[in-house]
C-alpha positions in Angstrom: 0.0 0.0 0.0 1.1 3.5 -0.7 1.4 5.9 1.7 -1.1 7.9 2.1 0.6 11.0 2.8 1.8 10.9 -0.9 -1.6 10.5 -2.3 -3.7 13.7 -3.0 -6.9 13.0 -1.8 -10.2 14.9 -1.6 -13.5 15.3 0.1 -16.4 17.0 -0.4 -19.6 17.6 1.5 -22.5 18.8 -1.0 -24.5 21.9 0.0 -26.4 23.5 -2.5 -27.9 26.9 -0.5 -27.2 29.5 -2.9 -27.7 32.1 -0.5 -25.4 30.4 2.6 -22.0 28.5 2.5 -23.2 25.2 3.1 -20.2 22.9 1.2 -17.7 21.7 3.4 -13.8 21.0 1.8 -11.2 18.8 3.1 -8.1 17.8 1.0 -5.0 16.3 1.7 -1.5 16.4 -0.5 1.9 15.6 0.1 1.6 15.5 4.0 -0.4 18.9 3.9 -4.3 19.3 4.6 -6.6 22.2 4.6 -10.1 22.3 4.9 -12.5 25.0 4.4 -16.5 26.0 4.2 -17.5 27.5 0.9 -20.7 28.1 -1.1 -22.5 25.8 -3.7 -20.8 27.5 -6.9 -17.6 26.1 -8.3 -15.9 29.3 -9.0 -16.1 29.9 -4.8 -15.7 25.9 -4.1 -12.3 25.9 -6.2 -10.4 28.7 -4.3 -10.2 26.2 -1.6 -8.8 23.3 -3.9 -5.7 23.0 -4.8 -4.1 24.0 -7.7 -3.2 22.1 -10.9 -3.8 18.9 -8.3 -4.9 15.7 -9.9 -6.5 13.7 -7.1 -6.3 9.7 -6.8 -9.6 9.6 -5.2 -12.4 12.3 -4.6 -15.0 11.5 -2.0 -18.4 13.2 -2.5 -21.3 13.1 0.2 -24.1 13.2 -1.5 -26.1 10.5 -3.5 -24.0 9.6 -6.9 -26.2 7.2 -9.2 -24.9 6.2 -12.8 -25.3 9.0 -15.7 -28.8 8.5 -17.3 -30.1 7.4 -14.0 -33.9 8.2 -13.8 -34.5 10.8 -10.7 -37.2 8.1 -9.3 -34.8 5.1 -8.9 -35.0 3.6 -5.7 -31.6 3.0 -4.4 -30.7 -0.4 -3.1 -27.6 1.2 -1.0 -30.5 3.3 0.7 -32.7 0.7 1.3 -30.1 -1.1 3.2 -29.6 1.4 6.1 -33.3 2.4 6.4 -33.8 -0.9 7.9 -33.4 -2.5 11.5 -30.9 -0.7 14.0 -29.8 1.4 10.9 -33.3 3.4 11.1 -32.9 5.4 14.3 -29.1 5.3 14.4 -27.5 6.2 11.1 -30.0 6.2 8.2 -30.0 7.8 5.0 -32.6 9.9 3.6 -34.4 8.9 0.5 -33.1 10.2 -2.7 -35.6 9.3 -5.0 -38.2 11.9 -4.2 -38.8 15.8 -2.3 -35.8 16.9 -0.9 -33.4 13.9 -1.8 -34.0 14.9 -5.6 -32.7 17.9 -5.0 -29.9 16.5 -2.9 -29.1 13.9 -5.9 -29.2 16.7 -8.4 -26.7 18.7 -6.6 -24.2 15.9 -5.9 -24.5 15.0 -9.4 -23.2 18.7 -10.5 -20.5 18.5 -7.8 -19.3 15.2 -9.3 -19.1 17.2 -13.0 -17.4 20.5 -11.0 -14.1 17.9 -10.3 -14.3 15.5 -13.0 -11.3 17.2 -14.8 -9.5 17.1 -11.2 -9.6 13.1 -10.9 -6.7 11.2 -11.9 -7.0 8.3 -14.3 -8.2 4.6 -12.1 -8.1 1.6 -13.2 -7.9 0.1 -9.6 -11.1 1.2 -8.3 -14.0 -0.5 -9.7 -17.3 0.7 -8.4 -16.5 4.1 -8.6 -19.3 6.3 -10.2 -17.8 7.8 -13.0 -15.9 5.2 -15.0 -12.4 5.5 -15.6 -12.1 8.0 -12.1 -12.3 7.1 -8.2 -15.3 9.7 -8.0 -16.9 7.5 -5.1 -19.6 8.7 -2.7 -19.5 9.2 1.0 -22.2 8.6 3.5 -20.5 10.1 6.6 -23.4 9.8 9.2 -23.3 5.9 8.7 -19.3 6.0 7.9 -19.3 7.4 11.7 -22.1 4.8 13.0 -20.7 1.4 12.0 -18.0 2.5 13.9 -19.4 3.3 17.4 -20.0 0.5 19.8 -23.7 -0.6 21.0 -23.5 1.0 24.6 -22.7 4.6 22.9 -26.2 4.7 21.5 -27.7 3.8 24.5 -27.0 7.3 25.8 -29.2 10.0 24.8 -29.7 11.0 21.4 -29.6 13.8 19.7 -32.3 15.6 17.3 -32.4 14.1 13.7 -30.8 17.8 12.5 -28.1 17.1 15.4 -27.1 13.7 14.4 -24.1 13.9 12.6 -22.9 16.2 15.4 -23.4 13.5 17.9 -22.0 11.0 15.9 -18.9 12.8 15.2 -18.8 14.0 18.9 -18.6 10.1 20.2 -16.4 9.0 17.5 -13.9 11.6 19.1 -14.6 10.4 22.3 -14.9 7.2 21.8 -11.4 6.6 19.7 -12.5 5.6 16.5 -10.8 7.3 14.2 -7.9 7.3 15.9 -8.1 3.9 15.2 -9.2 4.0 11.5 -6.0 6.2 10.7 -3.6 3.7 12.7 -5.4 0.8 10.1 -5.3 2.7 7.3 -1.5 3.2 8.3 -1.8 7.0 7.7 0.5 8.4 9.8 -0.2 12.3 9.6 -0.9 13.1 13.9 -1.8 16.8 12.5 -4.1 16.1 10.1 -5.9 13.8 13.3 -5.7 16.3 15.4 -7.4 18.8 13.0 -10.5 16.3 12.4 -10.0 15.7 16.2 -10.5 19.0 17.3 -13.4 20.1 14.3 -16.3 22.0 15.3 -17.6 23.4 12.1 -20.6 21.1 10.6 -19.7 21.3 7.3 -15.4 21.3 7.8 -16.5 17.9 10.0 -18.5 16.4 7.2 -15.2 17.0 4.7 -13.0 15.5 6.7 -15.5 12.5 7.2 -15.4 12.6 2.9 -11.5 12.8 3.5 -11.5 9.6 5.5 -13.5 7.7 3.0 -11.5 8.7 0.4 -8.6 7.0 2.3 -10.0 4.1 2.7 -10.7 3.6 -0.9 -6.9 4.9 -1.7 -5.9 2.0 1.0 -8.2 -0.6 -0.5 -9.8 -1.1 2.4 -13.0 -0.2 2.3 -16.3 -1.9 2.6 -18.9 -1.1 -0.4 -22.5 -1.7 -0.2 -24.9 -1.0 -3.0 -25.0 -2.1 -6.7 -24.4 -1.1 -10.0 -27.7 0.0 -10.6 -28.1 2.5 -7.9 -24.2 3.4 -6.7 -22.5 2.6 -4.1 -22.1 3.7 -0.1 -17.9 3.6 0.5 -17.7 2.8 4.0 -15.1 1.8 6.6 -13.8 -1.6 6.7 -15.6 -3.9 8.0 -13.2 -5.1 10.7 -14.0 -2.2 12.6 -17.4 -2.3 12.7 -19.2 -3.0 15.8 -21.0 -6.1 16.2 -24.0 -4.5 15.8 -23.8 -2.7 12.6 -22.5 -6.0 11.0 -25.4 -7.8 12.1 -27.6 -5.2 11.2 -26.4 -5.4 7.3 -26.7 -8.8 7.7 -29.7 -8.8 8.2 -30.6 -5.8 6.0 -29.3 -7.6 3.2 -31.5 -10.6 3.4 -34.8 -8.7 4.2 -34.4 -6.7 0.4 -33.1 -9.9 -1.7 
């Protein structure tokens, strides 16, 4: 495995306010990182982007679905994590009608706003656009599969809160301290940044960043098909118990 430190990397959290900045940034390049909160518009988004960087993979959060997908296609990645334990701990939202059309839309236009920054990939097969590791990020269950069972047995936060309070725990609760020590990314700056985040949107970046490295790493574990896209998760020796069963299970119930 290469080191990560030497791959560009990038993540991006999709907002599409026009009127607010509501898209998080996080790249990494070289052993240097920045991260950043920026509007929907790719003039604005790219001031925080490197230049002239080619990136081995990009990480979007926001629903990705082949080109020429129709805008009602029910998403089997989805449908996996609105199920069992998923529902009230880490589920996504629905993509396929209201808001999550909107939300699909605007992901969709991010992944053409970087398509000219991806490098060539022949390694990475279920990315979204062919030929590039454009892969899609889902941070709230990236985060979730991650925490053990007695963390959600303390007191939840509102659904608008949840990624906070996942992101808070994970902190807390050493997770991605040891994600980076699996993924053998040895960079204790760049933790301590995503350690010490505050900022919704900068967290949700980082969260892209992460899944982006885990892809780079090959260690990832993908859940969806080719007919709907893919989730690019954490591998799935970290995973609590529960969240493995839960797929498990998941996966049976939609066959």
């Amino acid at each position: 495995m290469s080191d990560l430190n030497d791959i560009a990397l990038l993540g991006i959290d999709v907002g599409f306010s026009k009127s607010r900045p509501t898209t998080g940034i996080a790249w990494s390049k070289n052993g240097e990182f920045g991260s950043a909160r920026t509007y929907s518009d790719w003039e604005r988004r790219s001031r925080h982007v490197p230049a002239t960087t080619a990136f081995s993979v990009i990480a979007i959060d926001g629903p990705l679905v082949p080109i020429g997908a129709d805008d009602s296609l029910n998403r089997l990645c989805e449908r996996l994590f609105i199920r069992g334990a998923f529902r009230t701990r880490c589920k996504p939202g629905l993509s396929n009608h209201g808001y999550g059309r909107d939300l699909r839309r605007a992901a969709s236009q991010t992944a053409e706003h970087v398509l000219h920054l991806a490098s060539p990939n022949k390694v990475i097969k279920k990315a979204i656009r062919p030929g590039t590791a454009i892969i899609e990020a889902f941070p709230n269950a990236f985060l979730g599969v991650l925490l053990p069972e007695d963390r959600f047995a303390l007191p939840a936060a509102q659904k608008r809160k949840k990624f906070d309070w996942l992101y808070d725990h994970a902190v807390d609760s050493g997770v991605l301290d040891s994600l980076l020590q699996t993924l053998g990314w040895r960079n204790q700056a760049l933790l301590d940044a995503v350690l010490a985040e505050k900022d919704h949107e900068k967290r949700a970046a980082w969260i892209c960043l992460l899944t982006a490295a885990c892809a780079a790493a090959s260690k990832s574990e993908v859940v969806g098909d080719d007919v709907g896209g893919w989730f690019w998760l954490p591998p799935s020796d970290l995973w609590a118990a529960w969240a493995r069963g839960a797929l498990e299970r998941s996966s049976l119930a939609v066959v």
